[in-house]
C-alpha positions in Angstrom: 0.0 0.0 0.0 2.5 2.8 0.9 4.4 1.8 -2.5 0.9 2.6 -4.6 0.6 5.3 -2.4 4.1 6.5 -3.1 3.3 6.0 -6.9 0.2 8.1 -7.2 2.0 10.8 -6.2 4.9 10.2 -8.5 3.1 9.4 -11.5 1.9 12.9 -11.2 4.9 14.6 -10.5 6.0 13.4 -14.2 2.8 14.7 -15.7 3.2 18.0 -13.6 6.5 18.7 -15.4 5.5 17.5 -18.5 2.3 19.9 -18.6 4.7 22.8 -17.3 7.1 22.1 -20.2 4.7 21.4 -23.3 3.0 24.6 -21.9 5.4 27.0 -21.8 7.0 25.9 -25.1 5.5 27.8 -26.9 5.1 31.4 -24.6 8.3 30.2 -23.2 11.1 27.8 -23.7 11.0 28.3 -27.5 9.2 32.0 -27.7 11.2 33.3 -30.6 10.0 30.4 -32.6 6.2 31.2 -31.9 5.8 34.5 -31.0 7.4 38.0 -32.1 7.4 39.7 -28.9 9.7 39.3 -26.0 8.6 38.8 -22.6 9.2 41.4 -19.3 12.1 40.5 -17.3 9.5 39.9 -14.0 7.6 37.1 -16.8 11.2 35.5 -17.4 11.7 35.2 -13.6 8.5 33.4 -13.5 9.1 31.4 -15.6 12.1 30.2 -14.5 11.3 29.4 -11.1 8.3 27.2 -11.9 10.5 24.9 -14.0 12.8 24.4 -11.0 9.3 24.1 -9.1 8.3 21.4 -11.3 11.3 19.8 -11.9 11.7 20.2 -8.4 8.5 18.4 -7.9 9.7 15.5 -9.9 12.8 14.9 -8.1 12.0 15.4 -4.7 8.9 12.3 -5.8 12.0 10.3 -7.9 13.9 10.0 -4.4 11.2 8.9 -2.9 10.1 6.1 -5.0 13.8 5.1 -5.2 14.0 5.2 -1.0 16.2 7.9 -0.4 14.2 9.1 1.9 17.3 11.1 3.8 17.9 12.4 0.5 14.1 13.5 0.1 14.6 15.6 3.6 18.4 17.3 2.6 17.0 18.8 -0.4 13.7 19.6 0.8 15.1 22.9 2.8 16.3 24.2 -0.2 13.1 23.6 -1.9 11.2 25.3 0.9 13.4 28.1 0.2 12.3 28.2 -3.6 8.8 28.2 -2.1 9.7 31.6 -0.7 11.5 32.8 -3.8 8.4 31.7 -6.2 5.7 33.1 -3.5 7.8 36.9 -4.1 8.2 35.9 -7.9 4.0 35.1 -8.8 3.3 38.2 -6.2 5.8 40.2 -8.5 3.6 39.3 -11.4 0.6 40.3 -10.0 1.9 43.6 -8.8 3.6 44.4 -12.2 0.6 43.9 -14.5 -2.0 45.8 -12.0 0.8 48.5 -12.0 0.3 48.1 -15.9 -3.7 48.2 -15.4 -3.7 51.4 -13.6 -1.2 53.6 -15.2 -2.3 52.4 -18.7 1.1 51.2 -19.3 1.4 49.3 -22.7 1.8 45.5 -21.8 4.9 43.6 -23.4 2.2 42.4 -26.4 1.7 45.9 -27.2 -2.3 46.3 -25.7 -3.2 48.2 -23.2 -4.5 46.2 -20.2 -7.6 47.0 -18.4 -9.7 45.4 -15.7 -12.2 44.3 -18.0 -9.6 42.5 -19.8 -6.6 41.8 -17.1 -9.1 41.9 -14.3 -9.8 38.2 -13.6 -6.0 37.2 -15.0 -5.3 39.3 -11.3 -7.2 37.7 -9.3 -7.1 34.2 -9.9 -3.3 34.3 -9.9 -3.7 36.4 -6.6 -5.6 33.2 -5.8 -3.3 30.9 -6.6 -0.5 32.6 -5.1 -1.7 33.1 -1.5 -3.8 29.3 -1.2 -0.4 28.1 -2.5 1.4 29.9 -0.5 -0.6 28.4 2.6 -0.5 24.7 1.8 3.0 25.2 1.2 3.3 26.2 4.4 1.2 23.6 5.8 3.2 21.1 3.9 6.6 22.3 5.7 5.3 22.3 9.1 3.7 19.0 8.7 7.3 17.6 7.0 7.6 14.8 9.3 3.7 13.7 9.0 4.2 12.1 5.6 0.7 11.7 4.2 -0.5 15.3 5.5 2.9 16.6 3.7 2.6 15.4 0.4 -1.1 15.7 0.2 -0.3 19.8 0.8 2.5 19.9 -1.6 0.7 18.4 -4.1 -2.6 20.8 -3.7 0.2 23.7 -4.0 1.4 22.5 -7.1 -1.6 21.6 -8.5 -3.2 25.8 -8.3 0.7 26.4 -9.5 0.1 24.1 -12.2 -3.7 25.9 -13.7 -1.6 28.6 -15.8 0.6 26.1 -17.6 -2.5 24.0 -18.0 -4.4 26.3 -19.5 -1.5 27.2 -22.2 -1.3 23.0 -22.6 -4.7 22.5 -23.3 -5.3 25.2 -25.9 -3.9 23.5 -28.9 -6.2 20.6 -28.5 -9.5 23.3 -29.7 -11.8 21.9 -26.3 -14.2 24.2 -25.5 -13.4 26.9 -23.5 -14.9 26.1 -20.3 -12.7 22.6 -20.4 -9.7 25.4 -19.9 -10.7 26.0 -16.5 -12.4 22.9 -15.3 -10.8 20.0 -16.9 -7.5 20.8 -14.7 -10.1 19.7 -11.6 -9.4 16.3 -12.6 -6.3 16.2 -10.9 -7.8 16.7 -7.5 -10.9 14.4 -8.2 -8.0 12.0 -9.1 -6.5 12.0 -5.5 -10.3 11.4 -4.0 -10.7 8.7 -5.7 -7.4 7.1 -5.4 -8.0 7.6 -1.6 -11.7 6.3 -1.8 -10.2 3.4 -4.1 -7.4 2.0 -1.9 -7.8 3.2 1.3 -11.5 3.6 1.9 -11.7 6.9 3.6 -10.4 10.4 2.6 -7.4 12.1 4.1 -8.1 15.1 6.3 -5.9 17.3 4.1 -7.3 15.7 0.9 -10.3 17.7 2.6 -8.8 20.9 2.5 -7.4 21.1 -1.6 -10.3 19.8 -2.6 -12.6 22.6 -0.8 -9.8 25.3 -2.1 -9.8 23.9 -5.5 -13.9 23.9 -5.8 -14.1 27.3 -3.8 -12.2 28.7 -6.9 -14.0 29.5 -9.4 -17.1 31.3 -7.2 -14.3 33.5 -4.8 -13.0 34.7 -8.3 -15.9 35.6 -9.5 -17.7 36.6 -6.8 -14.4 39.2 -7.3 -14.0 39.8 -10.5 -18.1 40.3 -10.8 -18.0 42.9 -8.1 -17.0 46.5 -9.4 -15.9 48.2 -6.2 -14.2 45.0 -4.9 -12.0 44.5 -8.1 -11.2 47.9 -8.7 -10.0 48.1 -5.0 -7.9 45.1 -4.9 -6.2 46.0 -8.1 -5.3 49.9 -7.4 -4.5 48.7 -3.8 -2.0 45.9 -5.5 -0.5 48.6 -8.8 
């Protein structure tokens, strides 16, 4: 059982990084080949650090799988630390475009962003950033309660993960809605799996799946609310 369980979490780990990769191909890794504008140094930054996340994510799972559980724990402080650094580098993001928003600075694509059309782009990311942030946390301070741990880190990653998702799944022409739903899948998956093998649901399985259903109706509860939007984002630029 704790190998399978051990697996679940590995198997996704590799589809994580492989999402975060054929995702940012495109915007990212290869940009010149796809796209004729450069991206802001504070975009770059981003992007950077969520491929260590990821690949992060993939190794810290591999070591696990293979046993090196001492190895697992080394590492993990410096990860932790690249928590910190990507919490600062997504909050960076959010502060630089409502900046953008309300000086009517030209974005990097040449468009003027607004809060009808940057508004909700904000806020979800503000979103992902602070939940993430939090289970993060959780996850370190429950480091040496292994099934709350990894049940936290991988809730953080997942939220990390909705942008890159979103950029994977466009190619494929699904309908728009699948772009913001379909990446629910992954938390349904660890229900189940949980449901499946052990026959009762993990306390902190609880918790992401709450924040990851919560979502969608806290952003746009926000986004749909004038004076709340337009406060949050000339408090944030």
């Amino acid at each position: 059982m704790k190998k399978l369980n051990f697996t679940f979490f590995f198997f996704w780990s590799i589809v994580f990084l492989l999402i975060t990769i054929i995702g940012f191909t495109p915007t990212f890794l290869l940009r010149p080949l796809y796209r004729e504008t450069s991206l802001p140094l504070y975009l770059i930054l981003h992007g950077v650090i969520m491929l260590f996340w990821f690949s992060g994510y993939f190794i810290q799972n591999l070591l696990i799988v293979k046993g090196q559980l001492a190895n697992h724990k080394k590492i993990g402080i410096y990860w932790f630390m690249l928590a910190i650094l990507m919490a600062v580098g997504n909050l960076n993001v959010v502060l630089n475009i409502s900046n953008e928003i309300m000086t009517g600075t030209p974005a990097y694509f040449g468009e003027i962003r607004t809060i009808e059309n940057s508004g909700g782009f904000v806020i979800g990311n503000l979103y992902f950033t602070l939940v993430s942030s939090f289970l993060i946390l959780l996850a370190y301070i429950k480091r040496n309660a292994p099934n709350a741990h990894k049940r936290a880190i991988f809730g953080a990653s997942f939220l990390l993960l909705t942008p890159a998702f979103d950029r994977f799944i466009r190619p494929f022409g699904l309908p728009e809605i699948f772009q913001y739903v379909g990446s629910f899948i992954i938390p349904i998956s660890l229900l189940g799996y949980e449901i499946l093998k052990y026959r009762k649901v993990h306390p902190m399985t609880f918790l992401v799946m709450a924040i990851t259903f919560l979502m969608i109706p806290i952003i746009m509860a926000i986004v749909t609310n004038d004076f709340l939007i337009n406060a949050i984002i000339k408090f944030l630029g």
